[in-house]
PyMOL commands that place a pseudoatom at each C-alpha (Angstrom):
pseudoatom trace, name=CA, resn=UNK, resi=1, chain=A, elem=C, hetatm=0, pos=[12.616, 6.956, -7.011]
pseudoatom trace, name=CA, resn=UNK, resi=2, chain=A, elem=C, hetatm=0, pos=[12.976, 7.896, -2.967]
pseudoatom trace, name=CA, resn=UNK, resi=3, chain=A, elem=C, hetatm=0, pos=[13.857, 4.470, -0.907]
pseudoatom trace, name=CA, resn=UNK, resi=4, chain=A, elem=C, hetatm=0, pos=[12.227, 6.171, 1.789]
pseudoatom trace, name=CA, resn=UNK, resi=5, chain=A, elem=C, hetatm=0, pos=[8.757, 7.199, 1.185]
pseudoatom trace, name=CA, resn=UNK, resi=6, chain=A, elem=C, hetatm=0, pos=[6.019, 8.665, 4.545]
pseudoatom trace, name=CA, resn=UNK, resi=7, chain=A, elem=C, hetatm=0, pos=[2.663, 7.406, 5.483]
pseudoatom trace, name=CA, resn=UNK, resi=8, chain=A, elem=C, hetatm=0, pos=[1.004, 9.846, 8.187]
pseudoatom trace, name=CA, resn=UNK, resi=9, chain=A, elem=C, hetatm=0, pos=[-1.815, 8.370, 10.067]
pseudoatom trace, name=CA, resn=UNK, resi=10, chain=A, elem=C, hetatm=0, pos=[-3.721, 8.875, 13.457]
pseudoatom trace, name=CA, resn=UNK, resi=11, chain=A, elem=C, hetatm=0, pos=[-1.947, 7.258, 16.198]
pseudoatom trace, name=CA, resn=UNK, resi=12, chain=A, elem=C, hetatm=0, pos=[-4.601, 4.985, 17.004]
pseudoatom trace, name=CA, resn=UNK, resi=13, chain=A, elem=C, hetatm=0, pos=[-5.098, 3.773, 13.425]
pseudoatom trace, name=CA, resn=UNK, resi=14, chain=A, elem=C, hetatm=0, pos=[-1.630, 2.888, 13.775]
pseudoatom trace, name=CA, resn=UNK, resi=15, chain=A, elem=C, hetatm=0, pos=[-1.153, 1.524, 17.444]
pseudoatom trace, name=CA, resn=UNK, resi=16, chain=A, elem=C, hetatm=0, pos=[-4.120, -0.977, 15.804]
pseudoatom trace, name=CA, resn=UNK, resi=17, chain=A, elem=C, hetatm=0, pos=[-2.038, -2.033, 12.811]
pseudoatom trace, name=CA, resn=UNK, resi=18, chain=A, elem=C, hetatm=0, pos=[1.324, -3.186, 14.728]
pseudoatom trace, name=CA, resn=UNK, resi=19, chain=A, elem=C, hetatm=0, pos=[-1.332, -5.086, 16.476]
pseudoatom trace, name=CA, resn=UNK, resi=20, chain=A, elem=C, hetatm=0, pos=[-2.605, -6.988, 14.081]
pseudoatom trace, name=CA, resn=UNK, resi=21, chain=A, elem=C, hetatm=0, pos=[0.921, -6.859, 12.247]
pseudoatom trace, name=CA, resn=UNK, resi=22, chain=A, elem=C, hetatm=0, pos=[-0.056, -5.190, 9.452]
pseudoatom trace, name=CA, resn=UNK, resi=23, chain=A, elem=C, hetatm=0, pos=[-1.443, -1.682, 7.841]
pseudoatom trace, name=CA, resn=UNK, resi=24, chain=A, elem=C, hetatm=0, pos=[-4.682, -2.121, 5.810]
pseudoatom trace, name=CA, resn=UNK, resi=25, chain=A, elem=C, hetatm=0, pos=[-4.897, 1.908, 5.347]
pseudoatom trace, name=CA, resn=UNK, resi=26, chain=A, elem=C, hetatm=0, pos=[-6.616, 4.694, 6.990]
pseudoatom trace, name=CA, resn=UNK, resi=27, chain=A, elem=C, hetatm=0, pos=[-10.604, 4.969, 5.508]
pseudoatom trace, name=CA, resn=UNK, resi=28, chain=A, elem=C, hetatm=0, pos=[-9.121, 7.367, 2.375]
pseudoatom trace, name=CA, resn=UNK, resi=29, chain=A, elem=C, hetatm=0, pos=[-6.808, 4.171, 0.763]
pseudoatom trace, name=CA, resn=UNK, resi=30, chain=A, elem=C, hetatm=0, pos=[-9.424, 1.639, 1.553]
pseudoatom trace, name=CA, resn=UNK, resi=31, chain=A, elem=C, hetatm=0, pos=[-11.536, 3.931, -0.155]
pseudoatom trace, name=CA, resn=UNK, resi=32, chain=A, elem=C, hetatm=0, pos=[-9.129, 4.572, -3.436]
pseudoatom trace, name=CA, resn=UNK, resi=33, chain=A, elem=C, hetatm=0, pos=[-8.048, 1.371, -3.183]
pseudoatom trace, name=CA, resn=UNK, resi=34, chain=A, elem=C, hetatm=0, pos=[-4.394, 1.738, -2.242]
pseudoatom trace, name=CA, resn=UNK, resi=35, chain=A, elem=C, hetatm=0, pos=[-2.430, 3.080, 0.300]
pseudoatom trace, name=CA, resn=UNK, resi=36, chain=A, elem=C, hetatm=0, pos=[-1.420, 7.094, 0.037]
pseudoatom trace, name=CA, resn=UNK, resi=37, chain=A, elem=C, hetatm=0, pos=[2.492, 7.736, 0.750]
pseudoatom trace, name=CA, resn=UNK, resi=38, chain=A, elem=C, hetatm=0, pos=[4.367, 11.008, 0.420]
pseudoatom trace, name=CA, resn=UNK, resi=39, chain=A, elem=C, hetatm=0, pos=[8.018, 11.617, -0.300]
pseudoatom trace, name=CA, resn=UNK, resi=40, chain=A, elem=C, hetatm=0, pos=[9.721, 13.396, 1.687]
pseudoatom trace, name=CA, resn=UNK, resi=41, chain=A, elem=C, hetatm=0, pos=[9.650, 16.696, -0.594]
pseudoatom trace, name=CA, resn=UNK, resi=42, chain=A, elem=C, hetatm=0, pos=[5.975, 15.566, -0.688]
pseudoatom trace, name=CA, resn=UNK, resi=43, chain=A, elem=C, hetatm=0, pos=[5.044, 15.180, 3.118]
pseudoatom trace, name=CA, resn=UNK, resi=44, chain=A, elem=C, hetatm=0, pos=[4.666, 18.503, 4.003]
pseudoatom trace, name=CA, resn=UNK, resi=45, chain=A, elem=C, hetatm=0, pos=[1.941, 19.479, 1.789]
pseudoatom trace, name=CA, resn=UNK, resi=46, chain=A, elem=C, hetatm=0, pos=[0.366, 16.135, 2.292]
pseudoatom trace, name=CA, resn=UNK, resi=47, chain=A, elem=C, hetatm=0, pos=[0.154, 17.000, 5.891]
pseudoatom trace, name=CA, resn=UNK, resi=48, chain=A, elem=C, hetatm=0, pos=[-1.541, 20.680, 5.331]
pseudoatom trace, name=CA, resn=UNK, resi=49, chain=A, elem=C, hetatm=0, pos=[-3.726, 19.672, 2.598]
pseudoatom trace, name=CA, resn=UNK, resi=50, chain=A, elem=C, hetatm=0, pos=[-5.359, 16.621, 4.429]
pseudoatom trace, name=CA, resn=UNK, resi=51, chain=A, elem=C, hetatm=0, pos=[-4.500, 16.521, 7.961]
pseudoatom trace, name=CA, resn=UNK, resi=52, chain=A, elem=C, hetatm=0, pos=[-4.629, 20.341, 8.765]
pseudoatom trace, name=CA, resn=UNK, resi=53, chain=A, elem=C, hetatm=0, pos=[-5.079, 20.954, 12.663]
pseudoatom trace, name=CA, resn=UNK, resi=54, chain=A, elem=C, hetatm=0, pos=[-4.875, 17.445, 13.208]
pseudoatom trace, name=CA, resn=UNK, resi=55, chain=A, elem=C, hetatm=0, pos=[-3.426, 16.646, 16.357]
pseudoatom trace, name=CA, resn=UNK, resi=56, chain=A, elem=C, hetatm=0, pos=[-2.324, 12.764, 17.735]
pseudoatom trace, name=CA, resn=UNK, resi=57, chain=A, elem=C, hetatm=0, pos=[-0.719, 11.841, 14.258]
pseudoatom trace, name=CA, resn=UNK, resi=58, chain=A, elem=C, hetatm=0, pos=[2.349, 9.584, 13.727]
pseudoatom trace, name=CA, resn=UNK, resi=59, chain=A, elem=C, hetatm=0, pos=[4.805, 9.339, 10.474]
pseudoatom trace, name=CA, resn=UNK, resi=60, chain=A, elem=C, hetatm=0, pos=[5.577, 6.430, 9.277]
pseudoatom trace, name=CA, resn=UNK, resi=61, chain=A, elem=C, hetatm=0, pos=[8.564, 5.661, 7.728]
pseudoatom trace, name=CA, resn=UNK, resi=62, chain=A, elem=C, hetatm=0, pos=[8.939, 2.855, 4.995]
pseudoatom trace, name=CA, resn=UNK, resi=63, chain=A, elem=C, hetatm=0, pos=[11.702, 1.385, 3.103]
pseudoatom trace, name=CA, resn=UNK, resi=64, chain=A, elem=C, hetatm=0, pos=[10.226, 1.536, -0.623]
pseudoatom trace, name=CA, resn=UNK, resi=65, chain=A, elem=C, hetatm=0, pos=[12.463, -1.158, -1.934]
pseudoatom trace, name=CA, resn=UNK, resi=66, chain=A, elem=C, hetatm=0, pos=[11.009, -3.841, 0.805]
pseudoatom trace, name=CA, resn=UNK, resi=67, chain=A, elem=C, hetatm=0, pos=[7.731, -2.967, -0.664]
pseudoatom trace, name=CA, resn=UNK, resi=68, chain=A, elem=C, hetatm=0, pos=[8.127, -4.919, -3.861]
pseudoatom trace, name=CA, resn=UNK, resi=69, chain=A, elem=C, hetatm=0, pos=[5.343, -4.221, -7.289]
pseudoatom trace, name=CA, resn=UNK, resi=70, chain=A, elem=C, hetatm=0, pos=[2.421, -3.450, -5.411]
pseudoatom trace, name=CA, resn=UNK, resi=71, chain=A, elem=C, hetatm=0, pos=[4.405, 0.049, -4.929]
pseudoatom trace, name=CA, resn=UNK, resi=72, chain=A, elem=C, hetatm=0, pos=[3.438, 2.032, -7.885]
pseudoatom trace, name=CA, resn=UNK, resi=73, chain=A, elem=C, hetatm=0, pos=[4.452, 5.775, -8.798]
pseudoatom trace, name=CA, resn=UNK, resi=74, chain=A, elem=C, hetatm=0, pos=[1.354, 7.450, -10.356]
pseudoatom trace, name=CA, resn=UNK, resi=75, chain=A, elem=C, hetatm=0, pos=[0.823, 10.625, -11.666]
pseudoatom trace, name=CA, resn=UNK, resi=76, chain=A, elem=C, hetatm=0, pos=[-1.205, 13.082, -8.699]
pseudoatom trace, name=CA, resn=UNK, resi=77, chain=A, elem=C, hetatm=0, pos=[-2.021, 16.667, -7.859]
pseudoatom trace, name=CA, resn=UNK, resi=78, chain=A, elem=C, hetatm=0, pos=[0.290, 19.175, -10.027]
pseudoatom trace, name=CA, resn=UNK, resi=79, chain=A, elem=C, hetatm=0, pos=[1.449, 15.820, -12.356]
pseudoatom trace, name=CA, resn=UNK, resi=80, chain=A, elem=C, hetatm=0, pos=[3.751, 15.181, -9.676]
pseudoatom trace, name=CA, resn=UNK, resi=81, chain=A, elem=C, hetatm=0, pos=[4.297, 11.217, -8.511]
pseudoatom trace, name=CA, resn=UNK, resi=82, chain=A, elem=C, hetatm=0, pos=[3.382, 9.720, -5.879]
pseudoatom trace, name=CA, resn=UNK, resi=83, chain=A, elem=C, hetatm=0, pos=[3.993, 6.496, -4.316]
pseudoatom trace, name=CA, resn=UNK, resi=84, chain=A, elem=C, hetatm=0, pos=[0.815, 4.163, -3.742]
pseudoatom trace, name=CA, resn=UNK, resi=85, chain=A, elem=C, hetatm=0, pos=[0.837, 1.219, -2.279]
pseudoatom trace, name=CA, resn=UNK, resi=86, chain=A, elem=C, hetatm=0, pos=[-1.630, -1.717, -3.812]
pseudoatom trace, name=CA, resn=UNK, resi=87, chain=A, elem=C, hetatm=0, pos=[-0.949, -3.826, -1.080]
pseudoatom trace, name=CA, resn=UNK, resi=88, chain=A, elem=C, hetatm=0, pos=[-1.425, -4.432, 3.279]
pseudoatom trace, name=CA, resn=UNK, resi=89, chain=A, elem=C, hetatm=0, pos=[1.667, -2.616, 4.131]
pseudoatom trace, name=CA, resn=UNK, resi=90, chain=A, elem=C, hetatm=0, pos=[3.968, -4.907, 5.725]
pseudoatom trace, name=CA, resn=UNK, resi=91, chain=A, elem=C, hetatm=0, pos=[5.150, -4.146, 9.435]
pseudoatom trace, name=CA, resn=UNK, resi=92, chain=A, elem=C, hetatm=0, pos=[8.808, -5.850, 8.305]
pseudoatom trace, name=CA, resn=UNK, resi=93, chain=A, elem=C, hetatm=0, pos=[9.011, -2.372, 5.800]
pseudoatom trace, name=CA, resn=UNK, resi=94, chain=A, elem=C, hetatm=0, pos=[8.558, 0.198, 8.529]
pseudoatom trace, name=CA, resn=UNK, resi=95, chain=A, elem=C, hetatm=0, pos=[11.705, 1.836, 9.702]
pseudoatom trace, name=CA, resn=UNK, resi=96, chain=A, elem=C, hetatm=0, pos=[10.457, 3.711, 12.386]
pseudoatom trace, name=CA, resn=UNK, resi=97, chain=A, elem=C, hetatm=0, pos=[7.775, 6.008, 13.485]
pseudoatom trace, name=CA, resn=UNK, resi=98, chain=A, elem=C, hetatm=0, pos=[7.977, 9.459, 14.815]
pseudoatom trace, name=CA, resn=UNK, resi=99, chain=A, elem=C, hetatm=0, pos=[5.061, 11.736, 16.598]
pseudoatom trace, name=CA, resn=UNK, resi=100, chain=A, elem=C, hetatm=0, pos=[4.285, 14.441, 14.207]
pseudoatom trace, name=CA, resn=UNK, resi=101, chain=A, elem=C, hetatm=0, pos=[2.895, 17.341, 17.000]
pseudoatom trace, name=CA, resn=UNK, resi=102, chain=A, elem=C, hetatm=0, pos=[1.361, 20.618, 15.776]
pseudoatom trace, name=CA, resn=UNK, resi=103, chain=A, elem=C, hetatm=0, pos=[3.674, 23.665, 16.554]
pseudoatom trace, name=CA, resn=UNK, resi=104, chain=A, elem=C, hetatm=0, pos=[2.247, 26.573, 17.827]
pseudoatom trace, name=CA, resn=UNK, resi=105, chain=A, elem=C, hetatm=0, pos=[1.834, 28.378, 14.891]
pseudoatom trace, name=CA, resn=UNK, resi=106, chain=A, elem=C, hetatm=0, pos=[-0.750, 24.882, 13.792]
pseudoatom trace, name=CA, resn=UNK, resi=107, chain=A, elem=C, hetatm=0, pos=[1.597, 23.565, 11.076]
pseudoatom trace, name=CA, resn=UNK, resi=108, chain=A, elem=C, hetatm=0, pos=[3.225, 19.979, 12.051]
pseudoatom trace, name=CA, resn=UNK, resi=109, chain=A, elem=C, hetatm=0, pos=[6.609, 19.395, 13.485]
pseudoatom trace, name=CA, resn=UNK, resi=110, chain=A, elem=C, hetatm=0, pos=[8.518, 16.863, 10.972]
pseudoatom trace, name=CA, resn=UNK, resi=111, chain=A, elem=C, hetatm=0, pos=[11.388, 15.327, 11.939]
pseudoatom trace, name=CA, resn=UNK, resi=112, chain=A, elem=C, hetatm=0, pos=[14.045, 16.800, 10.987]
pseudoatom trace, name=CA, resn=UNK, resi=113, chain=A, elem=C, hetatm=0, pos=[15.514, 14.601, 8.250]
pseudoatom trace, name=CA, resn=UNK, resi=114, chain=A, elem=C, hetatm=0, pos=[12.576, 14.909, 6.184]
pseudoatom trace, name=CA, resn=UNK, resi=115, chain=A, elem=C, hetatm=0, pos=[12.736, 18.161, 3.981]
for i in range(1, 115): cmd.bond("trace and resi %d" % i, "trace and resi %d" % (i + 1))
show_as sticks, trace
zoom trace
């Protein structure tokens, strides 16, 4: 599986987690009971599908291996996987955290690392 795996979240979700040390999830994984992630094959789409026009976002980077059994793999949209975390994401597993702007044309601006 990808050692790297992508959480995107409002900035201000975020600037309130390093806070308190810790990522609870945005309202979507406290609702489904884990925290979403995307590969980075996967974070494209994950950005159109669910944060289209969205504006003031950040992507988080994670180191998957730091993130011990509460990261599962399960089966999602198209039976691809997808990383989920069953667990407060650690602040110790982040590897860093880049803006992710809208371009002109509306779609977001990933880093360029991520394909």
């Amino acid at each position: 599986m990808d050692k790297i795996i992508y959480k995107i979240a409002p900035r201000s979700l975020w600037r309130k987690a390093e806070a308190q040390g810790m990522f609870d999830g945005a309202p979507v994984d406290l609702a489904d009971g884990y925290i979403h992630f995307s590969t980075a094959s996967q974070a494209r789409e994950t950005a159109a599908r669910h944060f289209a026009g969205q504006d003031d976002l950040v992507l988080v980077a994670v180191d998957a291996d730091l993130l011990g059994e509460a990261l599962k793999w399960d089966v999602s949209r198209g039976g691809a996987l997808f990383p989920h975390l069953y667990a407060p994401l650690r602040m110790d597993a982040v590897l860093r955290v880049a803006d992710l702007p809208l371009g002109r044309d509306g779609i977001h601006v990933f880093p360029d690392d991520v394909t």
